[in-house]
FILUM-345313 format. One record per residue (C-alpha): residue in one letter; y, x, z. Coordinates in nm, 3 decimals. Each point is the difference from the previous one (the first is absolute). Layout:
<rs>
<r "A",<Y,X,Z>>
...
</rs>
This chain:
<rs>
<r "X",<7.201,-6.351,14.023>>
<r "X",<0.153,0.354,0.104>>
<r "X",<0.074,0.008,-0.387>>
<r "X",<0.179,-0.335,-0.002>>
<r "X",<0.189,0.082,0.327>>
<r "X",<0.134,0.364,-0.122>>
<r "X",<0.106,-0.159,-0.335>>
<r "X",<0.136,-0.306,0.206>>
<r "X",<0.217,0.269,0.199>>
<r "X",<0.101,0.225,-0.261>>
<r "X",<0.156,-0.304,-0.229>>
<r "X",<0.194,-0.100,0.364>>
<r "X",<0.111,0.372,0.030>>
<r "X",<0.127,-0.084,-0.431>>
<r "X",<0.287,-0.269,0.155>>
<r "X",<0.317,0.089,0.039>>
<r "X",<0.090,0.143,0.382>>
<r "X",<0.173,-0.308,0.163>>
<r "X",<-0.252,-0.239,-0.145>>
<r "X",<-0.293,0.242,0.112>>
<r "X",<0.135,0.026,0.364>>
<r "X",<0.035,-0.368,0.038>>
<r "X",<-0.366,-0.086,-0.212>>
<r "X",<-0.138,0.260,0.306>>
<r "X",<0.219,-0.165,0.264>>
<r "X",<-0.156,-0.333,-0.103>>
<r "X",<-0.362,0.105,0.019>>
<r "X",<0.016,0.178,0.306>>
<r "X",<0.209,-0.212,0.223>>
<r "X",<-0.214,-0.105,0.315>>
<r "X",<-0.184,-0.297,0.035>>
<r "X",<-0.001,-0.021,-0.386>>
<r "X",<-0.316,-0.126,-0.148>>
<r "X",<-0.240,0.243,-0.156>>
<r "X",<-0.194,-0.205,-0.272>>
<r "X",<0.145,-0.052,-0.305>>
<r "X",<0.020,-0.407,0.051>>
<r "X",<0.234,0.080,0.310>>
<r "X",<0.247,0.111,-0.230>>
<r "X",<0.070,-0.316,-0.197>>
<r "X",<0.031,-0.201,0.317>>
<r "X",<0.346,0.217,0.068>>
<r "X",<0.339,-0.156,-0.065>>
<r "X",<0.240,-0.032,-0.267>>
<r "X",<0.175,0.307,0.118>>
<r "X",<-0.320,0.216,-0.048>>
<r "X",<-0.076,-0.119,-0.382>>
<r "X",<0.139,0.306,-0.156>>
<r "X",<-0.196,0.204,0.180>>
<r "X",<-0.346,-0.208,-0.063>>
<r "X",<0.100,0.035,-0.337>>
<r "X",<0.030,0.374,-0.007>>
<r "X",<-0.345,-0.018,0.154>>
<r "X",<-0.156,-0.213,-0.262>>
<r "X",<0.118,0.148,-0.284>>
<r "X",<-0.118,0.319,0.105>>
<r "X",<-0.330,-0.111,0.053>>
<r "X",<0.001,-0.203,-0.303>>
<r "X",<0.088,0.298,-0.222>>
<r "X",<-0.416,0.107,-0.010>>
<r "X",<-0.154,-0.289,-0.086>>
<r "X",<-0.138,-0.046,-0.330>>
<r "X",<0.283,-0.060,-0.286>>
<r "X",<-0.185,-0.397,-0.048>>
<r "X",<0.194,-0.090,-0.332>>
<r "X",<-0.170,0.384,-0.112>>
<r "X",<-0.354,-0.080,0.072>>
<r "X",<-0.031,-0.352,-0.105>>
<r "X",<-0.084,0.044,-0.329>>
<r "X",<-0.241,0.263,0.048>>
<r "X",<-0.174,-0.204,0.304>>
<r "X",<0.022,-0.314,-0.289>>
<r "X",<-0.148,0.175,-0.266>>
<r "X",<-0.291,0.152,0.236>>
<r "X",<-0.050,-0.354,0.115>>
<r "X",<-0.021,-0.089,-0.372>>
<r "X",<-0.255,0.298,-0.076>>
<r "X",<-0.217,-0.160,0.264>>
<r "X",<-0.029,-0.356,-0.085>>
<r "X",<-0.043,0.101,-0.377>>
<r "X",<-0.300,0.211,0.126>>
<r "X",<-0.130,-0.302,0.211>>
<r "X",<0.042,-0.235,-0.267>>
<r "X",<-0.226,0.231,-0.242>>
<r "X",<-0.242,0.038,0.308>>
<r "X",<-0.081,-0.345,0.043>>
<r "X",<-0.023,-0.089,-0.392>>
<r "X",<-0.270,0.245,-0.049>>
<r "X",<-0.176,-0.087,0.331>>
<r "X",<-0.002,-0.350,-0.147>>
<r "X",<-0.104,0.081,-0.329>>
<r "X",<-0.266,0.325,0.148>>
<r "X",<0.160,0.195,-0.312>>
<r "X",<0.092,0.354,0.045>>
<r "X",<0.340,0.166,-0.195>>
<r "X",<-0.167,0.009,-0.288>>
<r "X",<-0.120,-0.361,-0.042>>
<r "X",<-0.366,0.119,0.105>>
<r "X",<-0.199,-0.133,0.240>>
<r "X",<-0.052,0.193,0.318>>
<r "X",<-0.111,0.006,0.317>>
<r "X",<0.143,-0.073,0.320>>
<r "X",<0.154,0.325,0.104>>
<r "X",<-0.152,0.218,-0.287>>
<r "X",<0.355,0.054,-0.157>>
<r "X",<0.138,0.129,0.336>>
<r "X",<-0.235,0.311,-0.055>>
<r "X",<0.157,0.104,-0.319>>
<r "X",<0.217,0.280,-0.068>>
<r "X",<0.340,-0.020,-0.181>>
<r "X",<-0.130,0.136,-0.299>>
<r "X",<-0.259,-0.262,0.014>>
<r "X",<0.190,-0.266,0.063>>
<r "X",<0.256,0.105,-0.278>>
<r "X",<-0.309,0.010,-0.271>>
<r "X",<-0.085,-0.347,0.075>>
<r "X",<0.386,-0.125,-0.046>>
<r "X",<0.013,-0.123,-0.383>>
<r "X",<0.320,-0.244,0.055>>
<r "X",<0.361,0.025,0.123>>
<r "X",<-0.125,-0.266,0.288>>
<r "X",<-0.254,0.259,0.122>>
<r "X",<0.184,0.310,0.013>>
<r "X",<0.279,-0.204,0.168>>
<r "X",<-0.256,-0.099,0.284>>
<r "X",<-0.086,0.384,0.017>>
<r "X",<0.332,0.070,0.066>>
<r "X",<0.056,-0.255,0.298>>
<r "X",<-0.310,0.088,0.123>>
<r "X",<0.041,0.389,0.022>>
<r "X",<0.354,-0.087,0.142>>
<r "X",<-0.097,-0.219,0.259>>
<r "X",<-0.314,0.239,0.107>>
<r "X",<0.235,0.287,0.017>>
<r "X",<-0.114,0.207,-0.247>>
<r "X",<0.199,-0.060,-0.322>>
<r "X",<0.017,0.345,-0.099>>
<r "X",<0.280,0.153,-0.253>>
<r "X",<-0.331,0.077,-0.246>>
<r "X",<-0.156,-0.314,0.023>>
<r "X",<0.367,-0.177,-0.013>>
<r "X",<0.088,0.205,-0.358>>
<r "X",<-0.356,-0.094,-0.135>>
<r "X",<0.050,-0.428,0.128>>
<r "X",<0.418,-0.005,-0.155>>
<r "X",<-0.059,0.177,-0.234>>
<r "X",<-0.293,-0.148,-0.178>>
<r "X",<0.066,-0.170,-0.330>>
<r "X",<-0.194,-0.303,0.115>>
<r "X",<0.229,-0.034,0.331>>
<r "X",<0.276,-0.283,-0.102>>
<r "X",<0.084,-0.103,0.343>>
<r "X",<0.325,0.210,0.003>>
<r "X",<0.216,-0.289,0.089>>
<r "X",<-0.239,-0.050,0.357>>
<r "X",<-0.015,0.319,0.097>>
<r "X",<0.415,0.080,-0.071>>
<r "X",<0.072,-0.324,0.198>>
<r "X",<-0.148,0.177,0.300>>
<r "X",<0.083,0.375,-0.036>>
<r "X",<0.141,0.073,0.359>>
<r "X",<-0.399,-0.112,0.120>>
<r "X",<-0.158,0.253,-0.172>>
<r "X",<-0.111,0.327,0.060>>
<r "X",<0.182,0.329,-0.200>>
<r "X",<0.260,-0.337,-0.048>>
<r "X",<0.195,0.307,-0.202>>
<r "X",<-0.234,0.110,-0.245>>
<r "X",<-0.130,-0.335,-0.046>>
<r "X",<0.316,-0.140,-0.078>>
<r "X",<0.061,0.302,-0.296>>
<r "X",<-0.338,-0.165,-0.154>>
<r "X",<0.107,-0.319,0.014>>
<r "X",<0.304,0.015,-0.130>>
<r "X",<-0.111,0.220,-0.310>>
<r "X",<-0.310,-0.239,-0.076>>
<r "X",<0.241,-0.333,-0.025>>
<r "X",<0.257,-0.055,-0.246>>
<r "X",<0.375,-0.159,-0.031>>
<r "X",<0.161,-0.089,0.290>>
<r "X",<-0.301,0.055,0.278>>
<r "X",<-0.001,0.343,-0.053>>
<r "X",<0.403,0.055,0.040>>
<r "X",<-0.011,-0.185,0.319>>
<r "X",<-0.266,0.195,0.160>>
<r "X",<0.138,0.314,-0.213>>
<r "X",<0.376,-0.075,0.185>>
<r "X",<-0.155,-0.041,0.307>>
<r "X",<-0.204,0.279,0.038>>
<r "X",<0.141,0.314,-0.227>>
<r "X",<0.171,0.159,0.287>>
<r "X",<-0.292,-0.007,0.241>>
<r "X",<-0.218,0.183,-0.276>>
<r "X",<0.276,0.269,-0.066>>
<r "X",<0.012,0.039,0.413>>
<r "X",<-0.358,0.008,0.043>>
<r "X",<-0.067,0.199,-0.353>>
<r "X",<-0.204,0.285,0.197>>
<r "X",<-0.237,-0.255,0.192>>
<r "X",<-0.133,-0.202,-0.276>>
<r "X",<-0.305,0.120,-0.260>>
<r "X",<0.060,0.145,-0.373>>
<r "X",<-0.110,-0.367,-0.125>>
<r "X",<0.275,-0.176,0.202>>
<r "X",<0.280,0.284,-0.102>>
<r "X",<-0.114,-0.011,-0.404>>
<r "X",<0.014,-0.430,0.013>>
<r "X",<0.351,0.090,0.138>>
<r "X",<0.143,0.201,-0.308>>
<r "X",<-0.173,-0.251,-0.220>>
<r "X",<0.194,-0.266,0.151>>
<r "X",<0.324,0.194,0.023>>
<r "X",<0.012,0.071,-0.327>>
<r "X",<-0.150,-0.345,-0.146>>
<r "X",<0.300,-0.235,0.209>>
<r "X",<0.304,0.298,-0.010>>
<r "X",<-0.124,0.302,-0.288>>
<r "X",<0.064,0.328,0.031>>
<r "X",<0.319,-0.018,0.246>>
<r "X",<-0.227,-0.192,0.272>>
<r "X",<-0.252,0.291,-0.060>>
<r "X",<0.288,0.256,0.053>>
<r "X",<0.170,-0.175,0.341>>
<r "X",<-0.352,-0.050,0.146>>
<r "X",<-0.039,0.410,-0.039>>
<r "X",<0.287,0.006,0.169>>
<r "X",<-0.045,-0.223,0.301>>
<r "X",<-0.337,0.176,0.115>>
<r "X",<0.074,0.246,0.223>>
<r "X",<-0.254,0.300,0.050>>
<r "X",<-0.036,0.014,-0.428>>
<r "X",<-0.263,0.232,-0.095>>
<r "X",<-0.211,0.173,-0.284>>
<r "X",<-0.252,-0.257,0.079>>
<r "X",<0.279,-0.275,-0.042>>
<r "X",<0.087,0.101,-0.338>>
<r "X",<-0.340,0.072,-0.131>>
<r "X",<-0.108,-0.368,0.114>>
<r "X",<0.287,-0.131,-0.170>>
<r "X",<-0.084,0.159,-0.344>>
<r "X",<-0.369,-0.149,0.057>>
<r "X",<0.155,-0.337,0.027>>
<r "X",<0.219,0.011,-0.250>>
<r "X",<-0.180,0.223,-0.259>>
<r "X",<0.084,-0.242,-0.298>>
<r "X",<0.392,0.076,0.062>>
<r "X",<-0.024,0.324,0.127>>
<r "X",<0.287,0.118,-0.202>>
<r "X",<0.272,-0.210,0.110>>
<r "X",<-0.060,0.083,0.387>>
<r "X",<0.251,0.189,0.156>>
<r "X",<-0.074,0.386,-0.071>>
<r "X",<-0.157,0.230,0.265>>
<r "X",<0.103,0.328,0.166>>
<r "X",<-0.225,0.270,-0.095>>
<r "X",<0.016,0.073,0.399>>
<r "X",<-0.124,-0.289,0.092>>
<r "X",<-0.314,0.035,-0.168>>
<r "X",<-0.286,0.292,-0.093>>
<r "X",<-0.072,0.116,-0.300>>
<r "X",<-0.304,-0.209,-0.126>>
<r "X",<0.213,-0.338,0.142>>
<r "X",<0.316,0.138,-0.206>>
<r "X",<-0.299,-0.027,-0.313>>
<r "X",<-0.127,-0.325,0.094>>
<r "X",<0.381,-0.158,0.074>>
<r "X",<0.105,0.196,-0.394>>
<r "X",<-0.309,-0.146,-0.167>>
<r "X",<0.050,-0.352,0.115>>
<r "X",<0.361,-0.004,-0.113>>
<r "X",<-0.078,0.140,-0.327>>
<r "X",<-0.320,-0.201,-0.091>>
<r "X",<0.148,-0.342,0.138>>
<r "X",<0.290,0.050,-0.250>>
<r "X",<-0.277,-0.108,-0.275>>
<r "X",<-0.130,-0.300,0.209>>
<r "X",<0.242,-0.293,-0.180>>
<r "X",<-0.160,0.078,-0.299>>
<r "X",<-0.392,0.143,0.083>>
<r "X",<-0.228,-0.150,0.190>>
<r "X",<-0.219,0.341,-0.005>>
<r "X",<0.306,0.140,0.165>>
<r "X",<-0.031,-0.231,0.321>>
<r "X",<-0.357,0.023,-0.012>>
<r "X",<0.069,0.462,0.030>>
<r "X",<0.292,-0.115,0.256>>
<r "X",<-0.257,-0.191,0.217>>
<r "X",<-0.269,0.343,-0.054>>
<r "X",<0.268,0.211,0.141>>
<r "X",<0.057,-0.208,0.267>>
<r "X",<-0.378,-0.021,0.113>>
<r "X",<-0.085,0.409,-0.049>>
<r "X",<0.326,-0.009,0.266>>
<r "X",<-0.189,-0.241,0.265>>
<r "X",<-0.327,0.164,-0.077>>
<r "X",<0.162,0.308,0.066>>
<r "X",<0.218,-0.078,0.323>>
<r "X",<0.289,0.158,-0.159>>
<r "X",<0.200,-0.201,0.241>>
<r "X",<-0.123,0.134,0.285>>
<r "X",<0.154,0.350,-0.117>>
<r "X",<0.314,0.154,0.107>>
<r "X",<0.193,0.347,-0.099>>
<r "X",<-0.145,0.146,0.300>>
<r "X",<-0.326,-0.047,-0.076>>
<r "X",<0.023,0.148,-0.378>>
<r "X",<0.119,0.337,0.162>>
<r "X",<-0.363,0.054,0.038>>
<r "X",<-0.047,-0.039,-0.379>>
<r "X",<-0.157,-0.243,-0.187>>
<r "X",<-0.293,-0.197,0.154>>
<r "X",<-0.303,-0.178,-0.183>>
<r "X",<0.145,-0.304,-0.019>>
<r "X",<0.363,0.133,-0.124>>
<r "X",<-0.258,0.195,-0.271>>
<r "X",<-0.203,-0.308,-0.063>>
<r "X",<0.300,-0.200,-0.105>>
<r "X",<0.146,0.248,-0.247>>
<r "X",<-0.295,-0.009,-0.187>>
<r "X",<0.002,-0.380,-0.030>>
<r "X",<0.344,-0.022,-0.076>>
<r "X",<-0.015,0.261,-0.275>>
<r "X",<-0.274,-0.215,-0.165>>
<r "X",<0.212,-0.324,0.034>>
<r "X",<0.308,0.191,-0.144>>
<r "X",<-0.183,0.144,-0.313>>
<r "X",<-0.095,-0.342,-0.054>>
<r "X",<0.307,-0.127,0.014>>
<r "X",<0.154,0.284,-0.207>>
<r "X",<-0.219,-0.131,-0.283>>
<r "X",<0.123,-0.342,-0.026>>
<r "X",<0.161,-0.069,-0.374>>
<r "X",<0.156,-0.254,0.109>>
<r "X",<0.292,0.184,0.269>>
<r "X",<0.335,0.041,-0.042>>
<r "X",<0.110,0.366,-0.039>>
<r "X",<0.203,-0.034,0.281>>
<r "X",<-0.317,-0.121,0.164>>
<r "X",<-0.246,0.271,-0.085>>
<r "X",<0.233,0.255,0.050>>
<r "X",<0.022,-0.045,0.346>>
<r "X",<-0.355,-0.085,0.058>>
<r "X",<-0.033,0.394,-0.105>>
<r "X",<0.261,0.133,0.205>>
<r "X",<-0.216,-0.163,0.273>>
<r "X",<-0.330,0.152,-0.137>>
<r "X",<0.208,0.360,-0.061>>
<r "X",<0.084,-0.014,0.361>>
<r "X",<-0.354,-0.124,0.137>>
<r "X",<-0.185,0.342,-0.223>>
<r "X",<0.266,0.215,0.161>>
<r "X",<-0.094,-0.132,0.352>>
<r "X",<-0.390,0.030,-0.095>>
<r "X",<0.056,0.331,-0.063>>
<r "X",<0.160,0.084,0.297>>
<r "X",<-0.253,-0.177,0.198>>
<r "X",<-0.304,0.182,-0.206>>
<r "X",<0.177,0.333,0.093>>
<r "X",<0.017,-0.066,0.370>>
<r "X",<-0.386,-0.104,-0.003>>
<r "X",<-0.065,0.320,-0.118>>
<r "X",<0.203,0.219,0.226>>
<r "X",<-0.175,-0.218,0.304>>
<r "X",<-0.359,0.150,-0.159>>
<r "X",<0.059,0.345,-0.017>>
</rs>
């Protein structure tokens, strides 16, 4: 109430001086009523002044027209969850289509209950069911949407706004339907996941570039880059894991931005991706590179942290991603072009092994 009342008087204080006086005048001449149903019984000759009132305390209410469809669609959530409730009451089946008893499947964990969902139906009554319990986590959401079995896209986009992590969810959505349900919810949501980039998980932010560059190519990759504000190391890194296949048509890199083993993993992905078109062992070394990266938190690393000199992990991936590059080397069937700069990568990764090696030893003696 002290709240409402200092906001109440600092909007009155916002009028402009004549119209404040008399507003004040009005409310504080004697014998005027103090309840707020006083005030409507006043005359024609006091109606601007009620109005000034009203408006004022009108202007912190909720915005309705805002809120109704998320209010709808968590009214929606609900009755879908009832309606599941009392068919498997009725029919004393669990998710699965197993029988069960009373109570028994209340007891069960999520991972549990997610190995006992075998149909789009029961991962669907997962989903209402963690939401309407509270406890629809992002995990257990990526693992549900995600799912190849889970085809009820179309429910679940229908009632976005009554979801928990309504963001991320929507990203998943949109890149697991087709045509135009996925640019509706794309259009509807792309600016709220380029203004709330740094909040949502790597899963969310990689689904993103897929769909970016799946509905708008290369230039929607390249606008998106430059809409998120805050861009990092860790930004640019995650966008070469999600777009390893076309690594080499990105938009190039400052050799600031990044340290020296994420300058080798950015130069190897552009050079081996140039051979994907036409190799499928290509994608399949594209997709290695990319997983000796996560296994090796490389994203986590900025230049500060390599002033220390190289770390285990940094050491660890260097190794791997020599192998993968002699490999790929090898293959008769590159371009020139191809190879060649496959082994300006690998000249540049022994010089930086080297260089690591040394400092090794000067930390031993």
């Amino acid at each position: 109430m002290k709240r409402t009342f200092a906001t109440t008087l600092s909007r009155l204080t916002k009028q402009k001086p004549a119209d404040l006086r008399s507003t004040l005048k009005f409310l504080t001449q004697a014998g005027k009523g103090t309840t707020l149903s006083s005030l409507f019984e006043s005359g024609k000759a006091e109606a601007s002044h009620i109005k000034h009132i009203v408006n004022i305390l009108n202007n912190d209410l909720p915005d309705v027209e805002f809120n109704k469809k998320r209010v709808d669609a968590h009214y929606d959530i609900l009755m879908s969850r009832l309606k599941h409730v009392v068919e498997k009451s009725i029919s004393g089946d669990d998710m699965s289509g197993a029988r069960t008893m009373p109570g028994a499947a209340m007891q069960l964990s999520f991972q549990e209950k997610f190995a006992r969902c075998h149909t789009s139906e029961s991962l669907y009554s997962l989903l209402l069911e963690l939401q309407v319990a509270q406890k629809l986590s992002r995990g257990a959401m990526a693992k549900i949407v995600m799912n190849r079995n889970f085809t009820h896209l179309k429910q679940v986009s229908e009632n976005l706004p009554g979801f928990s992590h309504e963001v991320e969810l929507a990203v998943m959505v949109s890149y697991r339907l087709r045509g135009a349900d996925s640019n509706e919810i794309y259009k509807a949501y792309s600016s709220r996941w380029s203004n709330e980039w740094h909040g949502m998980t790597r899963i969310a932010q990689n689904l993103v570039w897929k769909s970016d560059h799946r509905l708008g190519g290369i230039a929607a990759v390249t606008q998106r880059m430059h809409e998120i504000e805050g861009w990092s190391s860790a930004d640019m890194v995650g966008l070469y894991q999600a777009l390893y296949s076309v690594a080499h048509q990105l938009p190039a890199t400052s050799s600031a931005e990044l340290t020296k083993v994420q300058q080798l993993f950015v130069a190897a992905l552009r050079a081996l991706s140039r051979a994907v078109p036409t190799s499928e062992q290509a994608k399949k070394n594209c997709f290695a590179v990319v997983r000796a990266c996560l296994e090796n938190k490389l994203s986590s690393e900025s230049s500060n942290s390599s002033e220390t000199g190289a770390s285990v992990f940094q050491y660890r991936f260097m190794r791997r991603l020599d192998d993968l590059l002699q490999l790929s080397v090898r293959d008769a069937g590159l371009r020139p072009d191809v190879r060649s700069a496959i082994q300006d990568v690998l000249d540049s990764l022994h010089r930086e092994e080297e260089q690591v090696r040394s400092q090794m030893v000067l930390k031993f003696i």
